[in-house]
N, C-alpha and C positions, 0 to 999 in steps of 0.2 A: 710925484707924477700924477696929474689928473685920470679918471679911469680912460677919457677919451682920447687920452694920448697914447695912454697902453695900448688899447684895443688896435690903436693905429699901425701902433707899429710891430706889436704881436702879430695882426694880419698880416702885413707884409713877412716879417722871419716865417713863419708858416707854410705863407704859399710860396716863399722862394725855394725854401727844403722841400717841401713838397714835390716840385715838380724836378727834383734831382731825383728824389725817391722813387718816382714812378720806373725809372728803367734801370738803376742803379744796380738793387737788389737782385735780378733778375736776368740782367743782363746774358750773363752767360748761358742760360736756357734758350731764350729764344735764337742767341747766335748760333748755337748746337742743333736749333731744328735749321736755322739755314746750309748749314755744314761748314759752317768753319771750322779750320783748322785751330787747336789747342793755343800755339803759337799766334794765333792773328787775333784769339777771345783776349789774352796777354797785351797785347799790343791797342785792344779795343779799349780795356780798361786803363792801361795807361796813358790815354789824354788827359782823362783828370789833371795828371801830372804836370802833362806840357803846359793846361791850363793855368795850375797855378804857379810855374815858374813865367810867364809871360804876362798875365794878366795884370800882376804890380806895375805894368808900364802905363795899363790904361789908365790907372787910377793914379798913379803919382804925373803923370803926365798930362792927361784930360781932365779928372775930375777936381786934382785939388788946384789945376789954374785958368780953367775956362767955362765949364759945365757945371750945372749946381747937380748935383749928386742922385736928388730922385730922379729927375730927365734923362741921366745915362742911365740910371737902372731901368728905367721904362724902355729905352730906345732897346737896350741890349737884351731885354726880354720879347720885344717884339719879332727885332731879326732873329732872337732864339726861334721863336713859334714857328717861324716860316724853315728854318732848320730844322728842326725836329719834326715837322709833316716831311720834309722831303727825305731824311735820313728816313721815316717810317716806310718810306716807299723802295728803300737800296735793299737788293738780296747777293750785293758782289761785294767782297772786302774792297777791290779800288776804288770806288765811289762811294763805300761806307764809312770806312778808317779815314779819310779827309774831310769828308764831310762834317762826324763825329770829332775831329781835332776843333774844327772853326765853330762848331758849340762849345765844347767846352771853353774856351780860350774865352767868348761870351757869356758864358753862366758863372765859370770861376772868378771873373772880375766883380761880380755881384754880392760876393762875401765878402770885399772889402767897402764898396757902398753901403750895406746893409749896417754894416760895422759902422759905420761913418754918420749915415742917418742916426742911428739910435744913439751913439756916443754925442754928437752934437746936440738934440731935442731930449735930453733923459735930465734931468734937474740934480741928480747925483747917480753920475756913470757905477762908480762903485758899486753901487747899491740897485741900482735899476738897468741895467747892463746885461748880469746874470740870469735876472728873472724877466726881460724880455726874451731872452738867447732860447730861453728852455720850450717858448715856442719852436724851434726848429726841431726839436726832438719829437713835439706834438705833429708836426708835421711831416716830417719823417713816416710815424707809426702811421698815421690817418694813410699817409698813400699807397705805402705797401699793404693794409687791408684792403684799400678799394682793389685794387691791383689784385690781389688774392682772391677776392669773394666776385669782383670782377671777373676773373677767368683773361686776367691779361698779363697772366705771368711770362707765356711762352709763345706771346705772337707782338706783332708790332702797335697792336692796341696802348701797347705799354709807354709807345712813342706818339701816341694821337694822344691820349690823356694826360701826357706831358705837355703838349702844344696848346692843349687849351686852357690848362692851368697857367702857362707862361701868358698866353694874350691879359689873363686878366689878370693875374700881377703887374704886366707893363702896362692896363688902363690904369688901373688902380696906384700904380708910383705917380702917376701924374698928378696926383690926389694928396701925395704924401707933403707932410710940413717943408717947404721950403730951405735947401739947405746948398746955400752957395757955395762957390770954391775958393780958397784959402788965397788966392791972388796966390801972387810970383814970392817963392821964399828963396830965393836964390837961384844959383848955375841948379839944374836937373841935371844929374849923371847916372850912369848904369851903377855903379858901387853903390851912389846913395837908395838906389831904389832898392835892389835889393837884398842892401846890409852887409856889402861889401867892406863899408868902412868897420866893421864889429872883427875885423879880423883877425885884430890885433889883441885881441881877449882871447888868441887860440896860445898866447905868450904862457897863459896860466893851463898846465899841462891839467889838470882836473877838467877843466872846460874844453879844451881839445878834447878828452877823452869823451866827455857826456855830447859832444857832437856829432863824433866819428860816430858812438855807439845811436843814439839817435837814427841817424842815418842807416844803420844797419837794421837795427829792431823795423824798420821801415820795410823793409825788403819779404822777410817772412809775413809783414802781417797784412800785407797784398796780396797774397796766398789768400786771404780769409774772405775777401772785397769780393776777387776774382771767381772763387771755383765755389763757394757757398753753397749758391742758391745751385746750383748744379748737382751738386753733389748729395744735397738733400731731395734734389726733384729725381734724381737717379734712386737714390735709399727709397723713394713711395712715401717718404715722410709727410704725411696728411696736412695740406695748408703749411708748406713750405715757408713761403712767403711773409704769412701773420706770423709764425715763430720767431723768423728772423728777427723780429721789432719787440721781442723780451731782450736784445743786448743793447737799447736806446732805454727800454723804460730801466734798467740794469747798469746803464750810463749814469742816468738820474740821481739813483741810489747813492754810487758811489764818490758819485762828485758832491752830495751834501756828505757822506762819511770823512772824504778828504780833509777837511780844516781841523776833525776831531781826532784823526790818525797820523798829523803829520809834527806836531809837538813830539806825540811820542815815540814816533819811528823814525821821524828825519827822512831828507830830500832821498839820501842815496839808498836805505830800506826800503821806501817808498817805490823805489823804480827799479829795484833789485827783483822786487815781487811783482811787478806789472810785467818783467821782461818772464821770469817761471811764470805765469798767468799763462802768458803766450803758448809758452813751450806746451802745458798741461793740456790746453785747448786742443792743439794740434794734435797731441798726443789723443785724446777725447776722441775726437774724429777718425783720427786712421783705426782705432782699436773698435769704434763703432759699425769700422764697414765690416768687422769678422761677426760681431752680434748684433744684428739691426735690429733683433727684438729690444736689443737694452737702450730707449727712450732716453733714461735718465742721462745718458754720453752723450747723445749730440744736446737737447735741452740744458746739461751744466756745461756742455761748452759755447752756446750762444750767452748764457745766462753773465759768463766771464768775460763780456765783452766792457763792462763798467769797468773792470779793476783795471784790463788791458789798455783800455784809451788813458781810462782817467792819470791811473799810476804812471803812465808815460808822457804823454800829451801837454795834460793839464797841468803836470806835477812839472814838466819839461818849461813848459811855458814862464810857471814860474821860478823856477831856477834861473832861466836867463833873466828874468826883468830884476833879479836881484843882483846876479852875477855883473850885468849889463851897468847899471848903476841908472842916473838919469841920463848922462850924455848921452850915452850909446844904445838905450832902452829903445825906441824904435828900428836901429840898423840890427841889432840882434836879434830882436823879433823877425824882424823881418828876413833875416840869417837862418835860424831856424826852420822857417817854414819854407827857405828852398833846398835846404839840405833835409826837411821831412817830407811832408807834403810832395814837394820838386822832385828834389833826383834820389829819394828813397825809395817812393810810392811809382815811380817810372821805371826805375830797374826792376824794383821787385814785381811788378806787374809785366814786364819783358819776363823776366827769371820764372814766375809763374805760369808761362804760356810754355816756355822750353821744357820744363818738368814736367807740365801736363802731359805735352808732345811726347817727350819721352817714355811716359809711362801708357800709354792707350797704344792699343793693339791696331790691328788690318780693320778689327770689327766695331772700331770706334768704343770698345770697352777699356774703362780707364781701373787703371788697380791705385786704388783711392789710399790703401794703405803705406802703401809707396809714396803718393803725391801727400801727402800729408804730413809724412815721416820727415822730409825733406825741413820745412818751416821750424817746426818740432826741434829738431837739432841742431839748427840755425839757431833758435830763440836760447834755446839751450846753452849754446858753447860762449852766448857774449857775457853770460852772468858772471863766471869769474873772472872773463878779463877786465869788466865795469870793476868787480868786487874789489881785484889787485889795485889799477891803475887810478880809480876816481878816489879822490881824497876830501870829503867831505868839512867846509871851514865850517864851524858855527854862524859865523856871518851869510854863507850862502844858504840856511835853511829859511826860508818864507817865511815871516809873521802869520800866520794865521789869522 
């Protein structure tokens, strides 16, 4: 890859992330100075969700048979912009929560474009795929410090600084290498989109089992998305915000450790330890709200956020593309990530708004040790029934 193609397209992963980063992080502060309710911060964060179990329509539907691919990302970032000024301007959950659904369902579609652009224009995906991707991690941390040293953690700035990051990613797609749509590959149906047809891979009781659990580890670790930043901005944790972005540069780490650790440990070790990661986190937190002087709890439990994605996420990812074979290697994937992503990161985002709920007083004080404890035990309890039920073939461990 020439460096000007890099650049190209490194810009664009950057400022796509970026302008997710900008209210993501924080979210739940500023909907706490609005006074939302516990349950509606729940319900805010999980559009993500809805975004990305709907969004595969846009993309198998529009982009791969009528739209060349940078064009929808430009269009869908523009109507972002104009969404995100006006969402900065809603202080009622009825015209926040819809509003914030019709973003996401437009930004979520953008990670499969983005995906699309750089696997198309990359001269060996394999190889140049990974190392464009790690811009988004760069862009990630860039926006939560602006965002933090900004002082636009806990007001709607957080949503203005997102809208102008969007207008100039959708000038700037229009800019981007040219990349048509795939013409007509057949009937389009809802199973094929997505990965409906992979379902028949639930035959192999191993892989039903790593999907169910999937979907589950999903649920506690929407706890994490959700009540983070909150709960650090409640602790007086100094620069909130910039801390949060050591479990991105902590992602980085892990995912080069991953090829070195997975010869020797195998797919189901590997993911045994990502789902305790979880638990220990959680644990980390709720035992940090009884010593807030002890730093080093919540700092090692952002710091655990590599082992937590990577060992489940990445390590998940590739178990299906192996498990999947070639036939079914796209409807799996794509299985996957609406059984994670979809309806994991949507419950456990509903699940964590009720717990909240449940645990905050008349005086809007929350007992963090309780909300915490919850996830904790959840991450906890799936580790042996993974241990019992998944049966690891030597054929489903990854090449490295």
């Amino acid at each position: 890859m020439t460096p000007t193609l890099y650049l190209r397209l490194a810009t664009m992963v950057f400022l796509h992330y970026f302008v997710w980063s900008c209210w993501y992080n924080t979210l739940s502060v500023y909907l706490g100075k609005l006074n939302f309710q516990p349950e509606q911060v729940g319900l805010a964060y999980g559009t993500t969700a809805i975004g990305a179990l709907v969004s595969p329509f846009l993309i198998g539907v529009i982009a791969d048979r009528y739209v060349s691919a940078q064009r929808l990302l430009g269009v869908l970032h523009l109507f972002g912009a104009g969404l995100l000024w006006w969402i900065s301007q809603q202080t009622t959950f009825g015209v926040f929560y819809p509003s914030l659904i019709v973003y996401t369902l437009t930004y979520m579609a953008g990670h499969g474009l983005i995906n699309t652009i750089t696997l198309t224009h990359a001269p060996n995906p394999a190889k140049w795929f990974p190392i464009v991707m790690a811009a988004a991690s760069a862009g990630w941390i860039a926006a939560a410090n602006v965002v933090n040293f900004a002082g636009l953690a806990d007001n709607k700035g957080m949503f203005t600084l997102a809208c102008g990051v969007a207008v100039a990613i959708a000038l700037y797609s229009f800019t981007l290498p040219n990349t048509p749509p795939k013409g007509d590959a057949g009937p389009m149906s809802a199973g094929k989109i997505l990965g409906l047809d992979a379902l028949k891979l639930f035959k192999d009781r191993s892989f039903a089992v790593f999907m169910i659990c999937s979907f589950l580890i999903c649920i506690p670790l929407s706890f994490y998305f959700t009540w983070t930043g909150a709960f650090l901005s409640e602790m007086n944790v100094a620069n909130y915000a910039s801390k949060m972005t050591l479990g991105q540069i902590s992602e980085v780490g892990f995912l080069l450790l991953l090829p070195l650790l997975l010869p020797i440990l195998g797919a189901k070790r590997i993911m045994i330890i990502g789902m305790a990661a979880w638990a220990v986190r959680f644990a980390l937190f709720a035992y940090f709200h009884e010593q807030p002087t002890a730093t080093w709890m919540v700092l090692g439990g952002i710091l655990l956020h590599g082992m937590c994605y990577d060992f489940i996420f990445v390590m998940g990812r590739m178990y299906v593309d192996k498990a999947a074979g070639d036939g079914l290697r796209a409807s799996a994937q794509g299985l996957h990530a609406v059984f994670t992503l979809g309806a994991g990161m949507f419950v456990g985002s509903w699940l964590s708004g009720v717990v909240a709920q449940h645990y905050t007083n008349a005086q809007n004080v929350h007992d963090w040790k309780a909300i915490w404890l919850v996830p904790a035990l959840m991450s906890a309890a799936l580790i042996p029934v993974f241990l019992a039920l998944f049966r690891e073939k030597s054929a489903d461990t990854p090449s490295a």
